[in-house]
VEXNU-743754 format. One record per residue (C-alpha): x, y, z. Coordinates in steps of 0.1 Angstrom, whole numbers, padded with zeros to 4 digits, always signed. Layout:
XYZ ...
This chain:
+0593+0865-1740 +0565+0871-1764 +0586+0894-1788 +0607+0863-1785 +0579+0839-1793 +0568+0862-1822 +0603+0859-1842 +0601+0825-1839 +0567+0821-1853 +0580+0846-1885 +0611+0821-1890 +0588+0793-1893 +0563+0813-1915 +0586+0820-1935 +0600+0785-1941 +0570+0773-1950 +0564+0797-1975 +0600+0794-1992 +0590+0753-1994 +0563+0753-2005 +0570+0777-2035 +0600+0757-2042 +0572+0727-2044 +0554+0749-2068 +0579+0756-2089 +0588+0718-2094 +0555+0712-2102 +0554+0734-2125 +0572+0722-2150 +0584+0737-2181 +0615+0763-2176 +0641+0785-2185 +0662+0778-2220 +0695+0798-2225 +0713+0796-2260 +0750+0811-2261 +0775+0812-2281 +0768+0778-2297 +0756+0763-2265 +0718+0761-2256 +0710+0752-2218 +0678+0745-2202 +0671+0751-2164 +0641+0744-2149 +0618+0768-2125 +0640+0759-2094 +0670+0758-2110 +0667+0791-2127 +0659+0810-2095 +0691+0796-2075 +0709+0809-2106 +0691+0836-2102 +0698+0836-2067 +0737+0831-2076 +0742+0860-2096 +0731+0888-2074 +0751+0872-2046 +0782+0879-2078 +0771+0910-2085 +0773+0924-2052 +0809+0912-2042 +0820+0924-2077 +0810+0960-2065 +0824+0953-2029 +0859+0945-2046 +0857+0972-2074 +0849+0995-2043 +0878+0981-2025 +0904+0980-2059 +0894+1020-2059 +0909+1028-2022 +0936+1008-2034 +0941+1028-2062 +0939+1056-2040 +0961+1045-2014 +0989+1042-2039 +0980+1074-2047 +0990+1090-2016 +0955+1087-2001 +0968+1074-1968 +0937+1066-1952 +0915+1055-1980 +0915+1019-1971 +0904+1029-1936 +0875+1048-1947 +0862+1020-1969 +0866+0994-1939 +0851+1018-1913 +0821+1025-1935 +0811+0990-1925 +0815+1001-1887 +0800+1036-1894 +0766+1020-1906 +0765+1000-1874 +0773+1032-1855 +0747+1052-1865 +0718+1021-1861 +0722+1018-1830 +0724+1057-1820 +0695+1056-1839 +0681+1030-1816 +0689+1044-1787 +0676+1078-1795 +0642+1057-1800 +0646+1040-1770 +0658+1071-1747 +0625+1088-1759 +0600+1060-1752 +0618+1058-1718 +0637+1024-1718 +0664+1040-1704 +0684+1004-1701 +0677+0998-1734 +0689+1029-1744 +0720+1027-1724 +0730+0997-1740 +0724+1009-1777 +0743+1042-1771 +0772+1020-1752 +0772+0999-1791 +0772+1034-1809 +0801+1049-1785 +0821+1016-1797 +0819+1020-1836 +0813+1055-1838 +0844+1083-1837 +0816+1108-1827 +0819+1116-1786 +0798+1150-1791 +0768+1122-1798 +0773+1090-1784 +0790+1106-1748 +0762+1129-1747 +0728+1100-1755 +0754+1076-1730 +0747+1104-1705 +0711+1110-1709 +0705+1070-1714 +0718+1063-1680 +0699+1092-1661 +0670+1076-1674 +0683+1040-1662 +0692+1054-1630 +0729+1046-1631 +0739+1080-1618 +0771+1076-1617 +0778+1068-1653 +0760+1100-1662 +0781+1118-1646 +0811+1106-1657 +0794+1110-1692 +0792+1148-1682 +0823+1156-1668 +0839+1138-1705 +0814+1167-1722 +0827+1200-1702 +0864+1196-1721 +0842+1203-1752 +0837+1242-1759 +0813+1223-1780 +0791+1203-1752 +0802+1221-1718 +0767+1238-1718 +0747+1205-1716 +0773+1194-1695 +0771+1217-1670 +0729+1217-1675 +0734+1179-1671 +0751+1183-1638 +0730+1213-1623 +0702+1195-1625 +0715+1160-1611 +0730+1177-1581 +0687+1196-1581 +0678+1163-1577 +0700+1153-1550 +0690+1187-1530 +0732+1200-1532 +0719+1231-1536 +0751+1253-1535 +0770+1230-1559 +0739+1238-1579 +0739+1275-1578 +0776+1275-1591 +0767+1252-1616 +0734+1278-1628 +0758+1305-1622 +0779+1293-1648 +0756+1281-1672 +0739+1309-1673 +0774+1329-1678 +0779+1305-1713 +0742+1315-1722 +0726+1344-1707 +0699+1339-1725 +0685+1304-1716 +0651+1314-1699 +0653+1276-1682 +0689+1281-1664 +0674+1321-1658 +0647+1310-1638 +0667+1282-1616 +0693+1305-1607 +0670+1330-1598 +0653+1301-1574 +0683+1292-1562 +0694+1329-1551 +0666+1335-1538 +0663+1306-1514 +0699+1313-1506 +0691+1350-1500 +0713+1359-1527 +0691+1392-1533 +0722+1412-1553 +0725+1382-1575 +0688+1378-1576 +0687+1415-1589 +0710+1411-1615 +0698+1375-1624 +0663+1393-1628 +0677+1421-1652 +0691+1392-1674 +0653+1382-1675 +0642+1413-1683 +0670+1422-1716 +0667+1386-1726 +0627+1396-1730 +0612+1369-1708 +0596+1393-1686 +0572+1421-1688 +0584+1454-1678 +0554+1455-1648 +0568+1422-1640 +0602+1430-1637 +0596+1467-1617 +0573+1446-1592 +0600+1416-1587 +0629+1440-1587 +0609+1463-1562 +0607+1424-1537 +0644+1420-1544 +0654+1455-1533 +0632+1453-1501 +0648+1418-1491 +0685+1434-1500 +0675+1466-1478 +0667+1441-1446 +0691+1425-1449 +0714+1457-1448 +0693+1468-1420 +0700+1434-1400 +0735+1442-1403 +0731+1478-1388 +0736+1498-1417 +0708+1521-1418 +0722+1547-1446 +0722+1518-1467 +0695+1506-1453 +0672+1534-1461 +0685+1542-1499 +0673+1506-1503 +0638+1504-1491 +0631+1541-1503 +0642+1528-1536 +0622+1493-1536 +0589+1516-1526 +0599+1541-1555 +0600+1507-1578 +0564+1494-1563 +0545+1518-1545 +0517+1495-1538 +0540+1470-1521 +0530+1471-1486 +0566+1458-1470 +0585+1483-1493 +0561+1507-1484 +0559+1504-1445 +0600+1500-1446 +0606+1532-1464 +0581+1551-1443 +0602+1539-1408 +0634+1545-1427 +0622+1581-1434 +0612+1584-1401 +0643+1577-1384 +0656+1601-1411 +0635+1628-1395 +0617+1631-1425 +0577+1626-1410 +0563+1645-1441 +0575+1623-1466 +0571+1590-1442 +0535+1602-1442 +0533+1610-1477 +0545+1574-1486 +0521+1555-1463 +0490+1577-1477 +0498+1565-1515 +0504+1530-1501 +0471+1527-1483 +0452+1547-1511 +0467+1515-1534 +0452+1489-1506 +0445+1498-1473 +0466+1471-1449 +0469+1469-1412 +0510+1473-1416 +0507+1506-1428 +0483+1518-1400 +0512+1501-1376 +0538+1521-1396 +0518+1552-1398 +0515+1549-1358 +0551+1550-1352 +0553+1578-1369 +0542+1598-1338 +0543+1577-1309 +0542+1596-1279 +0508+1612-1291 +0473+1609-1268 +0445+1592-1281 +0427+1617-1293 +0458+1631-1317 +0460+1599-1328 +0426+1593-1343 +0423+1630-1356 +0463+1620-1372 +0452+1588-1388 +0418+1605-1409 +0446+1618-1433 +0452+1581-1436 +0419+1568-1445 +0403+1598-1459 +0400+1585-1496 +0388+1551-1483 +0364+1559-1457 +0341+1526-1462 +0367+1504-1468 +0364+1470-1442 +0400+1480-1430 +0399+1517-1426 +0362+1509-1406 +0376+1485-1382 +0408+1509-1375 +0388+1537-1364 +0368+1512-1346 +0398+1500-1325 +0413+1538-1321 +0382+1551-1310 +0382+1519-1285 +0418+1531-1274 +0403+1569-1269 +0376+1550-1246 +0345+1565-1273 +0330+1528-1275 +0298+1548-1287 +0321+1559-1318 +0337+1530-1322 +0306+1508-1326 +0296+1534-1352 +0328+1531-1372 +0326+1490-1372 +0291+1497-1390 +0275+1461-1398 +0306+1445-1403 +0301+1416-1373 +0266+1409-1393 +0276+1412-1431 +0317+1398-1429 +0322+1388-1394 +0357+1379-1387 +0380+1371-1362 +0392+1407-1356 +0358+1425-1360 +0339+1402-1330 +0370+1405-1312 +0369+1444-1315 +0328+1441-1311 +0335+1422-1276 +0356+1449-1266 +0332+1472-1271 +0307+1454-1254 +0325+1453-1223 +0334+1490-1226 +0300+1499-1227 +0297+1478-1194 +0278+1451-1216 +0275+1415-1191 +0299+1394-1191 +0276+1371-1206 +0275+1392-1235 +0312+1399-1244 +0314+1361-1241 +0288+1356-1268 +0310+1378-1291 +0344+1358-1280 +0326+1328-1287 +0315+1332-1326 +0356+1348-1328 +0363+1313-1320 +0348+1298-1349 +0353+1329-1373 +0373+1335-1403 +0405+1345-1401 +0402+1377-1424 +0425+1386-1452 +0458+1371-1441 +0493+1366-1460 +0485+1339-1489 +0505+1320-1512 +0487+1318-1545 +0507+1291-1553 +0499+1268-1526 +0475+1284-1504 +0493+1284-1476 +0487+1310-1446 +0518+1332-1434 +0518+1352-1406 +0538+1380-1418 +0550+1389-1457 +0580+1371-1475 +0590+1370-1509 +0597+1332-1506 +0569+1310-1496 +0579+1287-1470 +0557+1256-1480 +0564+1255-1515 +0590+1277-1522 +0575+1301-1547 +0586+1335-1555 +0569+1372-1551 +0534+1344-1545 +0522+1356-1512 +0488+1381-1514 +0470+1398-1491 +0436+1381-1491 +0414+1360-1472 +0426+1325-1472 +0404+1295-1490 +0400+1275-1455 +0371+1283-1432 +0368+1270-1400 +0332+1255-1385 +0317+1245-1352 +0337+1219-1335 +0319+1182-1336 +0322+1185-1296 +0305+1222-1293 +0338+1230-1275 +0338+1264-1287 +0305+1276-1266 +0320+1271-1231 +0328+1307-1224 +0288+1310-1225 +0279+1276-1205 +0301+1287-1173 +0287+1327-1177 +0266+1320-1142 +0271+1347-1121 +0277+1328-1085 +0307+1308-1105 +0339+1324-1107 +0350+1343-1134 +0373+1323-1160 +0409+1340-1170 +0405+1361-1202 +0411+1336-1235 +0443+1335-1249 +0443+1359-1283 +0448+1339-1311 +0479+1347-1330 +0459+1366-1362 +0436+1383-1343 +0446+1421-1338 +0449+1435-1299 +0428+1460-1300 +0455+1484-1285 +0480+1473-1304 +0488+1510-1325 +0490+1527-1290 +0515+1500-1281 +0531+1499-1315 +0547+1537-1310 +0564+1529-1274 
C-alpha cells in the first residue's frame, strides 16, 4: 500500500516537472535555427527538444532493424536459428531480471515473492539448472512443500543438479522427522560427495540414532580422510562406535565377536570407562583375569569410576571380604586420596564389618564434599558402630537433600543419565555424556519434609521401615553382590 502510494506520488512529481520545463522553455524565447541545403528552418525551445526527442526514438529502431536485416542475412546464410536468437534476446533479458529478482527476494526471505519471480524466469529462460533449482528453494521458503519437491525430483535427472537435489530432499524429509527416507537420502549424497563435511555429519546423526554403528564407523573414517576431524577426535569416537557395535554383538549372543570388539574399542580409548569395563568382563570370561586386571588398573589410573570397581569385583567373585579389600589396593594404589578410591575402601571395609577402618578411609569427605553416597556410607557406619538410631537418621536426613555426586552428564544439554550412552537421550548429541557432577543442586524442601526421619526418632514410637535408596545412591554392599 505505501510502496503503492509512493509510485504514485513519483508519477505526479514527475509531471510536474516535465510541465513546467516545457513552460520554461516557451518562455524562453529565442531558439534553434537549421540552414540546409538551401533551406534555413527555425524551431523554437520546445519544438527543438521534441525533434530532439524524435530522432533518438529513429535512431534506435534503425539499429533494431539493422540488427534484425543482419539475422536475416544470416538466415539466408544457412544460419538456421539466427532469427530466433535475435527475437529471444528480448525474452532472455526478461529472464535473467527476474532470476535476478528472485535471487534478491529468496535471500531477504520473501519466499512468495521469490516464488513468483523464479516462476517468470522458468517461463522465458531455457535454463532448468537455474530457474528449477531458485523455483525449489523459493517455495521451501513460501512453505509450498510440495512444489519443492517436485522442483527436486525435476533436478535428480541432472548428473548436473542431483546433489542439491538429493540435499534438497534429505533435508525436507529432516524436517518432517522421516528419518529412514533421510538416511538413504545422506547415504547417497554423501556417496556423490564424500567429502561434504555437512551431509558427513547428518549421516553420521542419523546412524547413530538408528544404531547403525558399522555405518557410523565407516561414516566417521570418511570424516577423518576428508580432514574434518582431528586424529584424537577420531580414535576417541571410533573407540564409542566400536564399544556400541561390540554390545550389540553381545546382545545377540556372540561373544567371540563380542570380545574382539570391546578389546579393540578399549585398545582405541583406554580411558573410556564402558570400553574399558567391557573388555575387562570380556577377558574375564576368556579366562584371561591377568589381563582383565591389567586393563581396569590403566583405566582407573586414567579416572577412577565406580564401573570399574564393579568390573574389577567380578573379576573374583566368590572371594571373602577380606580378599576382596587386600585385591582391590592393586586397584587404587596410584590414587590413594582420590574422592572415589576413599569412599570404595570405605564401603569394602563396611562389607568386611571394620566400620573403625572404614570411617578412616571416608576421611572428611561428609564435611568437605558431602554427597549422596558419602552420608549414605557415613550412616552405615554409624549404625555399624551401634551409633542410635537417632544418629544414622541424622546422616539419612542431610542424604536427602545432598548432591548427587559425579553422575553421567551431557555437556550438551546437561542432562543427568543414569548409566553411559553414546547418544544423549534428551537432545540427541553424540560421544556428549561426561562423568562429572551435574550443574543442579538440590535444597531444603519449602515444607522441611526432608527432617521427618529425625522428628519421629522417639524411642517409645515404633521404628519406621528403612527409606527407600534413591536410584544414584550406591548400596553399600553392592561389589559383594556384584560377583554373585
Amino acid at each position: 500500500m505505501i510502496w503503492s502510494l509512493a509510485k504514485a506520488v513519483l508519477f505526479l512529481l514527475i509531471v510536474a516537472a516535465l510541465t513546467l520545463g516545457a513552460g520554461i522553455l516557451i518562455d524562453a524565447g529565442g531558439g534553434l535555427q537549421i540552414a540546409a541545403a538551401g533551406y534555413e528552418f527555425t524551431l523554437g525551445p520546445l519544438q527543438a527538444l521534441i525533434v530532439l526527442a524524435v530522432l533518438i526514438l529513429a535512431l534506435w529502431l534503425v539499429m533494431k532493424l539493422a540488427g534484425l536485416l543482419v539475422a536475416i542475412l544470416r538466415f539466408l546464410n544457412g544460419d538456421e536459428t539466427a532469427i530466433s536468437r535475435y527475437f529471444d534476446r528480448n525474452r532472455e533479458r526478461k529472464g535473467f531480471q527476474a532470476l535476478t529478482e528472485g535471487m534478491l527476494a529468496l535471500a531477504a526471505g520473501e519466499g512468495r515473492l521469490a516464488l513468483n519471480r523464479a516462476i517468470k524466469a522458468e517461463k522465458y529462460l531455457a535454463e532448468p539448472h537455474l530457474t528449477t533449482l531458485l523455483v525449489a528453494q523459493a517455495a521451501e521458503a513460501a512453505g509450498d512443500t510440495r512444489r519443492a519437491t517436485e522442483a527436486y525430483k525435476e533436478l535428480l535427472a541432472s548428473d548436473t543438479t542431483r546433489f542439491v537435489a538429493i540435499r534438497g530432499l534429505l533435508n525436507q524429509k529432516l524436517a518432517e522427522g522421516d528419518a529412514e527416507t533421510a538416511l538413504k537420502l545422506a547415504a547417497k549424497a554423501l556417496e556423490l560427495k564424500p567429502k561434504h563435511l555437512e551431509t558427513q555429519d547428518i549421516l553420521l546423526k542419523l546412524q547413530a540414532e538408528s544404531r547403525d554403528w558399522k555405518g557410523a564407523r565407516a561414516t566417521l573414517g570418511a570424516k577423518l580422510k576428508a580432514g574434518a576431524l582431528p586424529k584424537d577426535v577420531y580414535r576417541r569416537r571410533d573407540a564409542v562406535l566400536a564399544l556400541q557395535q561390540a554390545q550389540g554383538v553381545l546382545d545377540e549372543g556372540a561373544t567371540i565377536e563380542a570380545r574382539e570388539a570391546a578389546i579393540e574399542a578399549n585398545k582405541q580409548s583406554p580411558d573410556l570407562i564402558p570400553a574399558a569395563a567391557m573388555a575387562s568382563r570380556a577377558l574375564a570370561d576368556k579366562g584371561d583375569k591377568k589381563a582383565a586386571t591389567r586393563v581396569l588398573k590403566k583405566a582407573y589410573d586414567a579416572k577412577p569410576h565406580p564401573d570399574l570397581a564393579a568390573a574389577f569385583a567380578e573379576i573374583e567373585p566368590d572371594e571373602t571380604p577380606a580378599d576382596r579389600l587386600k585385591r582391590f589396593k592393586t586397584l587404587t594404589a596410584n590414587h590413594p586420596d582420590h574422592e572415589e578410591t576413599r569412599l570404595l575402601l570405605a564401603e569394602l571395609n563396611i562389607a568386611a564389618e571394620d566400620f573403625p577402618q572404614a570411617r578412616r578411609a571416608l576421611g572428611s569427605i561428609v564435611e568437605t564434599h558431602p554427597t549422596r553416597r558419602s552420608l549414605a556410607i557415613m550412616a552405615a557406619i554409624e549404625r555399624g558402630e551401634g551409633s542410635d538410631d537417632a544418629v544414622v537418621r541424622g546422616w539419612l536426613a542431610k542424604a536427602l537433600t545432598a548432591p548427587r555426586g559425579p553422575q553421567w552428564c551431557c555437556d550438551k544439554c546437561q542432562a543427568v543419565h543414569a548409566s553411559w550412552d553414546p547418544i544423549c537421550d534428551n537432545c540427541g548429541g553424540f560421544d556428549t555424556l561426561s562423568w562429572r557432577e551435574p550443574p543442579e543442586k538440590t535444597g531444603p524442601s519449602a515444607t522441611g519434609a526432608e527432617t521427618l526421619p529425625l522428628m519421629v526418632a522417639s524411642p517409645k514410637a515404633p521404628e519406621p521401615p528403612a527409606p527407600t535408596p534413591e536410584p544414584d545412591v550406591i548400596d553399600v554392599e553392592a561389589i559383594v553382590r556384584r560377583g554373585g
